[in-house]
VEXTI-349853 format. One record per residue (C-alpha): residue in one letter; residue number from 1; chain; y, z, x. Coordinates in steps of 0.001 Angstrom, whole numbers, plus 524288, in hexadecimal, padded with zeros to 5 digits. Last residue first. Layout:
N
- A:NUM:A:Y:Z:X
...
END
This chain:
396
- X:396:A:0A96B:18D98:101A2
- X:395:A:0AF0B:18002:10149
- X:394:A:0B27D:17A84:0F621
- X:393:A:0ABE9:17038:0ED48
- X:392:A:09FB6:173B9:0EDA0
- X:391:A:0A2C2:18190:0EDAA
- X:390:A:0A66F:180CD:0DFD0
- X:389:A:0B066:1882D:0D9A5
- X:388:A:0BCA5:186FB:0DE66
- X:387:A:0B877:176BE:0DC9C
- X:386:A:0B7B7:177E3:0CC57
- X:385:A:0A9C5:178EA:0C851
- X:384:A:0ACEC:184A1:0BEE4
- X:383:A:0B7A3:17B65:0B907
- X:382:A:0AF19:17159:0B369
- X:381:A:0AD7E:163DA:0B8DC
- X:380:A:0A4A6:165B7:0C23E
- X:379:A:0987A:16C4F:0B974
- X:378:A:09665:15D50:0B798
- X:377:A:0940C:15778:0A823
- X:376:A:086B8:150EC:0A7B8
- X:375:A:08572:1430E:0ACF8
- X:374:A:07A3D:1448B:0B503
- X:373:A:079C1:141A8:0C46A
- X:372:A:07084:13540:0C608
- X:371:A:06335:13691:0CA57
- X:370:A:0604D:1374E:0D98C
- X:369:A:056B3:12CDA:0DD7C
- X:368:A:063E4:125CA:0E155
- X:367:A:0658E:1307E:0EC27
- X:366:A:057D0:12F3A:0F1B0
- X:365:A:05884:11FF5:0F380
- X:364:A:065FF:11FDD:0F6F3
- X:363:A:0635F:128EC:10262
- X:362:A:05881:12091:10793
- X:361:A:060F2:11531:10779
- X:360:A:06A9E:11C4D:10C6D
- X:359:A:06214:121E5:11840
- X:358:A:05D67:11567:11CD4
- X:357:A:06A1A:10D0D:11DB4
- X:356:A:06D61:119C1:125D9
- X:355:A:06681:11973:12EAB
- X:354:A:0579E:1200C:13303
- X:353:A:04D35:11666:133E5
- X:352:A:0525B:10CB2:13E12
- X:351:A:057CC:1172E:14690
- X:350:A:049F0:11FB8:145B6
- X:349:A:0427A:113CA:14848
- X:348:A:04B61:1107A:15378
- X:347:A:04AC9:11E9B:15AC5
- X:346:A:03A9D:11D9C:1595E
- X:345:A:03A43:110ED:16266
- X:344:A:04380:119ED:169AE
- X:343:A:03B47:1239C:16C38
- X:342:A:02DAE:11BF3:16E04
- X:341:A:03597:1141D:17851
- X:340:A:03A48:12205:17F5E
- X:339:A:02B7E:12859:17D0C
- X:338:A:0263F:11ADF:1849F
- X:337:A:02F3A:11FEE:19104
- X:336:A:03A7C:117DC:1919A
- X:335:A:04649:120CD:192B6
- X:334:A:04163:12B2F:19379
- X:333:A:03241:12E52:19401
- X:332:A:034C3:13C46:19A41
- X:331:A:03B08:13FB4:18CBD
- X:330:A:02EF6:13DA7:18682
- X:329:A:025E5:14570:18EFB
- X:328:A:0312A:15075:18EB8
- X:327:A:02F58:15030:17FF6
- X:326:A:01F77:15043:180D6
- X:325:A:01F75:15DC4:18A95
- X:324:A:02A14:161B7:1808A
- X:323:A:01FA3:16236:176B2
- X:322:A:01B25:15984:16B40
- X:321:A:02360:14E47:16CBA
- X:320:A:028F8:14216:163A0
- X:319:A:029DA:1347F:16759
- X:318:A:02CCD:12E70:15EA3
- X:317:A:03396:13261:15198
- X:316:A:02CF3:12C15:1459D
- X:315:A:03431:13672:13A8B
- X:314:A:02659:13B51:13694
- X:313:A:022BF:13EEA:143B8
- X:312:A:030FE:14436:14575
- X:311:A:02F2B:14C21:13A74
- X:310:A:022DA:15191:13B80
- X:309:A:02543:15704:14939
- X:308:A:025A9:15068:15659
- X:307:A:0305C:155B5:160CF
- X:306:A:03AA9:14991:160DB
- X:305:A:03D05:14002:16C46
- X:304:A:04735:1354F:167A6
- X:303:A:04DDB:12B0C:1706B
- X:302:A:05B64:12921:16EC5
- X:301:A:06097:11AC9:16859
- X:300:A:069FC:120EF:16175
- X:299:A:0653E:120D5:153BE
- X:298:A:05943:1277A:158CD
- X:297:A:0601C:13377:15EB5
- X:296:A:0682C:1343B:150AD
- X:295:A:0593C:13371:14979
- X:294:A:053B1:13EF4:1529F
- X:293:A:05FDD:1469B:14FC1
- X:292:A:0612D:144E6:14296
- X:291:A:052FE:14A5E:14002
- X:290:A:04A9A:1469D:13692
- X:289:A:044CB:151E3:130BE
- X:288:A:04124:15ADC:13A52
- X:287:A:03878:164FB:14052
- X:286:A:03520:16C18:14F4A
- X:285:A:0419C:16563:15566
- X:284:A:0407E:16010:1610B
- X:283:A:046E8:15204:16171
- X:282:A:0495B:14D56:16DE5
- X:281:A:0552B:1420C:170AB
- X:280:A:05412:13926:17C85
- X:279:A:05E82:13206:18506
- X:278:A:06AFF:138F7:17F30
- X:277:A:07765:13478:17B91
- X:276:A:07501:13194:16DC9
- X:275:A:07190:13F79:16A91
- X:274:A:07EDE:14401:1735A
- X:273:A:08621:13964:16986
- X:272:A:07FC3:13D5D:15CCC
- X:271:A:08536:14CEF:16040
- X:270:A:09202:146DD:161AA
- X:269:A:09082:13D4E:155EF
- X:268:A:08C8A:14B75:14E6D
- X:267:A:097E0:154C8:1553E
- X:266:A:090F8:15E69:15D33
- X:265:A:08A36:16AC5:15A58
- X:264:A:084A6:17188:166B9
- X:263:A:081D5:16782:1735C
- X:262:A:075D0:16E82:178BD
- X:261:A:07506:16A2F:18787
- X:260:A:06674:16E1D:1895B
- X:259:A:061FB:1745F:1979A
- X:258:A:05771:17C6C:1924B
- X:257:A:0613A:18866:19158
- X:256:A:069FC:17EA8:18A8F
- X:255:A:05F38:17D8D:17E24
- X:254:A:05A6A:18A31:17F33
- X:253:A:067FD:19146:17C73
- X:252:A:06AF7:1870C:17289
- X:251:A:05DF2:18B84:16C79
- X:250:A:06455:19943:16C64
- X:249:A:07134:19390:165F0
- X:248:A:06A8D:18D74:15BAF
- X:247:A:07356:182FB:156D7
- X:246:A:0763E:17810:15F1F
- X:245:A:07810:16774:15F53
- X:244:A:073FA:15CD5:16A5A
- X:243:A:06B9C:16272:1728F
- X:242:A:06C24:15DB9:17FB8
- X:241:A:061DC:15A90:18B8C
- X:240:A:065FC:15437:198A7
- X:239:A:0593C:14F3D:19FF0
- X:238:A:05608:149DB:1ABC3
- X:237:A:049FB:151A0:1B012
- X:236:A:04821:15BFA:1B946
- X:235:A:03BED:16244:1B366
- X:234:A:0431C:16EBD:1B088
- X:233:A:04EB0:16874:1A8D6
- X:232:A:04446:160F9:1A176
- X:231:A:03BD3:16C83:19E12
- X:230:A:048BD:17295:199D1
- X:229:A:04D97:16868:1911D
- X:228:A:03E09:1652C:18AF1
- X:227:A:04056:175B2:18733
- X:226:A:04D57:172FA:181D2
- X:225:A:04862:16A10:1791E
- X:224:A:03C40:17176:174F6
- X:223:A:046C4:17CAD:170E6
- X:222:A:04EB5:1766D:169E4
- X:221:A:043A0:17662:15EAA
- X:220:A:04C15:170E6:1551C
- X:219:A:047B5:176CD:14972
- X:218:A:049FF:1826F:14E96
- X:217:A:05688:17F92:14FB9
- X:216:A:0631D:179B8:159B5
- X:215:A:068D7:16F5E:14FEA
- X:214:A:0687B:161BE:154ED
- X:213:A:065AF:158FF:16030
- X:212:A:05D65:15643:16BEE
- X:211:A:06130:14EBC:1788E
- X:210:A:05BF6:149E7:183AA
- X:209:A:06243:1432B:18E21
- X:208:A:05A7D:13D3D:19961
- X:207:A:061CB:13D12:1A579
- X:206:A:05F31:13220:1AF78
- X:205:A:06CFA:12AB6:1AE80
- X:204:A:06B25:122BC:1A169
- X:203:A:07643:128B9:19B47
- X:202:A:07484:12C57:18C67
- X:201:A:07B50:12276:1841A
- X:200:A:08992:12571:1803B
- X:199:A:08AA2:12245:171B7
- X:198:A:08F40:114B0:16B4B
- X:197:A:095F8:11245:15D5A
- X:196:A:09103:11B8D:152AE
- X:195:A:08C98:12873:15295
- X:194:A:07F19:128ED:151E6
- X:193:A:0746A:128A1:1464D
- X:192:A:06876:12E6A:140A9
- X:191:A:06788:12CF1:131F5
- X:190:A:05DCA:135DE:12B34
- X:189:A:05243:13050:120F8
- X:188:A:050CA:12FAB:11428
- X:187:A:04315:13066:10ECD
- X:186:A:0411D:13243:0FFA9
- X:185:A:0390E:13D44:0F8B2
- X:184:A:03B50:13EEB:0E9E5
- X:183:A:037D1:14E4B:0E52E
- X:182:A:02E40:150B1:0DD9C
- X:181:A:028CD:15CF3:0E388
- X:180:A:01DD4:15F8D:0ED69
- X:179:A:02308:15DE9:0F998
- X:178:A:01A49:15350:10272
- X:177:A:02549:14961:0FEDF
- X:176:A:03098:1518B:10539
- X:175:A:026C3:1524B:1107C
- X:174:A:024A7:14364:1119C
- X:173:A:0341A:1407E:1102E
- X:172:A:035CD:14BC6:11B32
- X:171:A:02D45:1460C:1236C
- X:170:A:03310:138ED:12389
- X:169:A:0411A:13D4B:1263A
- X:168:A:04C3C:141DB:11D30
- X:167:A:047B9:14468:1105A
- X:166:A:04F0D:1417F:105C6
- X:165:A:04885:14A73:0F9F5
- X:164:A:04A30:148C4:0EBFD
- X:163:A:04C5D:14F1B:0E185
- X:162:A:043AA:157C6:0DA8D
- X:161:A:0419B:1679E:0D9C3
- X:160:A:0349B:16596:0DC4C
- X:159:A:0353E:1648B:0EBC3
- X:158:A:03CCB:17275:0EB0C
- X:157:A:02E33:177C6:0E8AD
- X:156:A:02948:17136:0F4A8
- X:155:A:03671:170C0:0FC8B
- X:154:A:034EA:1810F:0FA76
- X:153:A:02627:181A7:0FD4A
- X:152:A:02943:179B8:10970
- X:151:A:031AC:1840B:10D3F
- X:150:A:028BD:18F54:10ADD
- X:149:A:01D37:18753:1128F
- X:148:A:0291C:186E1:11EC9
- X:147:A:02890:19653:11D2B
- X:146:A:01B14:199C9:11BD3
- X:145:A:01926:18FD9:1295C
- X:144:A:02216:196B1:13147
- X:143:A:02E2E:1932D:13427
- X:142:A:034D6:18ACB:141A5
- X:141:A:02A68:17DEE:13F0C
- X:140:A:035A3:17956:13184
- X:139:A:02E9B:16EB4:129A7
- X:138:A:02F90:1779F:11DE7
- X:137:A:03EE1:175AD:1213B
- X:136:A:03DD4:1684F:11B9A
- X:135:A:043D8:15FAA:123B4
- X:134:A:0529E:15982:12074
- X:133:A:04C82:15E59:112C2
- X:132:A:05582:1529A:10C3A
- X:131:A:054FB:156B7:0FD36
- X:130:A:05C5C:14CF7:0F390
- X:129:A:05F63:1549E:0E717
- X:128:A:063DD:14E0F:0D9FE
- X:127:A:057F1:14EEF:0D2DF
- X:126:A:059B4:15D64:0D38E
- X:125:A:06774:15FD1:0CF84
- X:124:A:064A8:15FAE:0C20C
- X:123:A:059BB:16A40:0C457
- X:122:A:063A0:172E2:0C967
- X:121:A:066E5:17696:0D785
- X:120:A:062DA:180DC:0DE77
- X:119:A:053D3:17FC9:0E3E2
- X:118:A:055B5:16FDF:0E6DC
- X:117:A:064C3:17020:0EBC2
- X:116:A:062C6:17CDC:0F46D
- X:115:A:05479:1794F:0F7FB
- X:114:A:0591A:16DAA:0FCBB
- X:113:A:0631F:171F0:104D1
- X:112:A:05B3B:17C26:10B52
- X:111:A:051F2:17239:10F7D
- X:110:A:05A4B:16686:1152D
- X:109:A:063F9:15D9A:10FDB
- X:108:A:066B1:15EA2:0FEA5
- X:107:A:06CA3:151AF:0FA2C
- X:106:A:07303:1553F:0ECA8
- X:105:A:07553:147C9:0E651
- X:104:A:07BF1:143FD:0D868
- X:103:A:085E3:14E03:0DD9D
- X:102:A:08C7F:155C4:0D248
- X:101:A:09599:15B7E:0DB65
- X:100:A:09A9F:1679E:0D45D
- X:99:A:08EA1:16BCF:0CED8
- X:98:A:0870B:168A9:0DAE7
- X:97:A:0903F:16F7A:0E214
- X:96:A:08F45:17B72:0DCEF
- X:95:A:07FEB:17B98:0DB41
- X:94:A:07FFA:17995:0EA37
- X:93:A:08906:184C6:0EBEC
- X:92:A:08310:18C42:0E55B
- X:91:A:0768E:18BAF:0EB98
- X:90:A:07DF8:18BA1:0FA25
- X:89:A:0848C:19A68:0F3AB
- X:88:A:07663:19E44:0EFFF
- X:87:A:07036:19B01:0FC88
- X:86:A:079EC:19FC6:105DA
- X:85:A:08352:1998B:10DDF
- X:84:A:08D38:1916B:108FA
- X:83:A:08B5F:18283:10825
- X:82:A:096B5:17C49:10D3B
- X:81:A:09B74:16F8B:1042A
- X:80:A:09DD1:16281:10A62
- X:79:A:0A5E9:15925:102AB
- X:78:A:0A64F:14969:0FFD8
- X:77:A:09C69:14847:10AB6
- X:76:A:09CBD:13D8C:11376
- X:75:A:0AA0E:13EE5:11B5B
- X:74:A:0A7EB:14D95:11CFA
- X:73:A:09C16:14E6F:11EF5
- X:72:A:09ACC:144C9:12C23
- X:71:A:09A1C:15131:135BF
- X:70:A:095C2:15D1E:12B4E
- X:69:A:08C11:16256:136B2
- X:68:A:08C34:16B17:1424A
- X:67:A:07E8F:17330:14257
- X:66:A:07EDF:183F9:14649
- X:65:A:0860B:18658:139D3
- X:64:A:07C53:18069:130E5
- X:63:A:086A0:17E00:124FE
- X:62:A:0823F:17CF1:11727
- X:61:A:08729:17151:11046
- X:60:A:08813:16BCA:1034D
- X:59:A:08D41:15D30:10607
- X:58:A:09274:151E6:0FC66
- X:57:A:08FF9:1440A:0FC04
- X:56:A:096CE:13A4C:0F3E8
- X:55:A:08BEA:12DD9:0F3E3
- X:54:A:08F07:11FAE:0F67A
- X:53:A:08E63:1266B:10457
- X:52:A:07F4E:1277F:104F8
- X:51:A:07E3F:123EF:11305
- X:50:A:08A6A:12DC6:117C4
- X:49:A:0866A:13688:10EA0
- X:48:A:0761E:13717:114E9
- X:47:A:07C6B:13685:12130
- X:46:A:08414:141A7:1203F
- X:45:A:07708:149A3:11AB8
- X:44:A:070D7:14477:12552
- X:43:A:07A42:148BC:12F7D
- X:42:A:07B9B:157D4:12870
- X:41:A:06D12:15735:12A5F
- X:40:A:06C57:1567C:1391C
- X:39:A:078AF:15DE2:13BD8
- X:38:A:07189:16A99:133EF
- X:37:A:0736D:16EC8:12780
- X:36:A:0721D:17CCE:1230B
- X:35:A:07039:17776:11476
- X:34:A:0745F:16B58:10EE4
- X:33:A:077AB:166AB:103D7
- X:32:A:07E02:1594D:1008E
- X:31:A:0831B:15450:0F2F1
- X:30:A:08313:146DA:0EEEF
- X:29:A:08C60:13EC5:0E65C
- X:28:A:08A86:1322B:0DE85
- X:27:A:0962A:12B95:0E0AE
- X:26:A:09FBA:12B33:0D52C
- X:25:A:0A061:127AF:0C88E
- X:24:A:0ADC6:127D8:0C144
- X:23:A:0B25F:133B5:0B975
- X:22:A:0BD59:135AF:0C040
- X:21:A:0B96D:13FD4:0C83E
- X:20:A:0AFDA:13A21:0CBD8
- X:19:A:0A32B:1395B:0C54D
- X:18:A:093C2:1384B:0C58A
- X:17:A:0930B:1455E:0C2F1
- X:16:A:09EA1:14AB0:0BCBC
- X:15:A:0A8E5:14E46:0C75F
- X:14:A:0A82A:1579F:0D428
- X:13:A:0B2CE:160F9:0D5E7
- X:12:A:0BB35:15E82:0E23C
- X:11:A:0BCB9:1657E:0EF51
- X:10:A:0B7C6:15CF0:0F89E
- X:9:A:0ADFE:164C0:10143
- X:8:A:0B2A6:1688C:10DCD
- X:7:A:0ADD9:16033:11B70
- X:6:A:0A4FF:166E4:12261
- X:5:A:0A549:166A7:130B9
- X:4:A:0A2C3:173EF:13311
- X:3:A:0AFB2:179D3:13757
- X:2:A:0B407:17239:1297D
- X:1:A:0B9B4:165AD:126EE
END
């Protein structure tokens, strides 16, 4: 294990496709990219191995150093492989260890992932490819409009490169399909779970808990929360407020200035437990795919009260707000307000929709779309692909 949770890559040369060692078939293997991930996609790219574990999976990761992730890697993936910084040296990399791997699957998660495997990669690699935006960043409210058209003119003309795309919420599937290209659309949505066996329910002594999660961004919007914290401090109520997670040290700042506990990084089941804890969870970020969060908060029973945007409209979350003037409307309704029924009406449709029985049979319909690896002799099995020499196999 590494200070980052990473578990190094095994160091072995790949066979012939299709191979062992030995000669004999073996499980059809897929290859993982991504690209400054966060704690929210480094969980659905564990659950996607751990539902899909008739396949070998292996990971091509670039670190985010202000998220914690690799928890669950290293019993899921056969290696995980740092991506070094820079384009060219993550390019070669990629080609590296798609020579060496031979992976019938390369799952590409989020933008800059995707445009690595679908800009650098041959055309034999193409059909191969399995694109999961984890929300397009043309969706992104924190640029300027020039700049979110020139990255939906990239998707556009990566679009026609081919493969396929597993989207990861409704509006993602009907904004993959609004792309001009030829690429296969299919739905597969996120798994939101809790530790298992029983969690310490909030108290029921007067205070309302509320709680928010994730990586402190733009994307985010901290801010809102901390300004609902405040107005609530100042009005008298009883409230406790946490945010479960870090990263920007000035929204930190905001956060506890507004009265917000802000936990940092924590352990995932320990992070899952404070979630589970809580009376009420509040969503506020600007854009999303399908958030982790909102689907953990669900899976444990916690009401949900997320800031509208085309996501969560598309995703079915009730109720939503507009303003904070709406969220501490909502808030004021718990525990049996109509807002609180709505809520967790919402919670079970979200828990019903969202496991994993759902997400392998989505998953087996986009990976057995993928045509089988070819026969042709592997770049492996000469010396130049020998383990000294490929950073897929050894850690830079």
């Amino acid at each position: 294990m590494t200070a980052n949770g990473l578990q190094p890559p095994t160091s072995q040369v790949a066979p012939a496709p299709g191979t062992d060692g030995a000669g004999a078939p073996r499980r059809p293997r897929t290859l993982h990219i991504a690209v400054e991930t966060g704690s929210g996609v480094a969980a659905v790219i564990a659950d996607h191995m751990a539902n899909m574990a008739d396949y070998e999976h292996h990971l091509l990761v670039s670190l985010d150093m202000n998220c914690q992730i690799g928890e669950h890697f290293e019993r899921l993936a056969a290696s995980v492989t740092e991506l070094p910084p820079g384009h060219g040296p993550k390019i070669r990399r990629l080609r590296d260890a798609t020579r060496t791997l031979q992976p019938d699957i390369i799952h590409a998660h989020s933008s800059h992932a995707g445009a690595y495997a679908r800009a650098a990669l041959g055309r034999r690699w193409q059909p191969r490819i399995v694109y999961t935006p984890h929300c397009y960043a043309f969706e992104r409210t924190d640029v300027g409009r020039s700049m979110r058209a020139a990255f939906w003119l990239v998707e556009a003309a990566l679009s026609f490169r081919g493969g396929q795309v597993a989207a990861c919420s409704p509006l993602e599937t009907s904004q993959a399909r609004s792309l001009p290209g030829r690429q296969r659309v299919s739905y597969v949505p996120n798994v939101g779970r809790v530790p298992e066996g029983t969690w310490e329910r909030a108290p029921g002594d007067g205070v309302v808990r509320v709680t928010a999660a994730g990586r402190l961004a733009a994307q985010k919007a901290p801010s809102l929360f901390a300004e609902a914290a405040l107005r609530s401090r100042q009005a008298g109520q009883p409230t406790e407020w946490m945010w479960i997670g870090g990263g920007n040290e000035r929204q930190e700042s905001v956060l506890r200035d507004a009265g917000v506990k802000v936990t940092g990084w924590l352990a995932r089941d320990e992070a899952l437990l404070l979630l589970a804890g809580s009376h009420l969870y509040v969503h506020t970020a600007s854009w999303e795919g399908a958030p982790m969060t909102i689907l953990e908060a669900a899976a444990a029973g916690v009401p949900v009260l997320a800031r509208r945007n085309p996501a969560m409209e598309a995703l079915g979350v009730e109720p939503l707000f507009d303003s904070v003037d709406q969220l501490m409307d909502l808030i004021g309704q718990f525990p049996d307000g109509a807002a609180m029924t709505l809520a967790r009406q919402c919670g079970e449709r979200l828990r019903s929709s969202h496991t994993d029985e759902t997400q392998h049979q989505a998953l087996q319909g986009v990976y057995g779309h993928v045509p089988p690896v070819t026969t042709a002799a592997s770049p492996a099995n000469s010396p130049a692909n020998s383990p000294a020499e490929h950073p897929s196999v050894a850690r830079s």
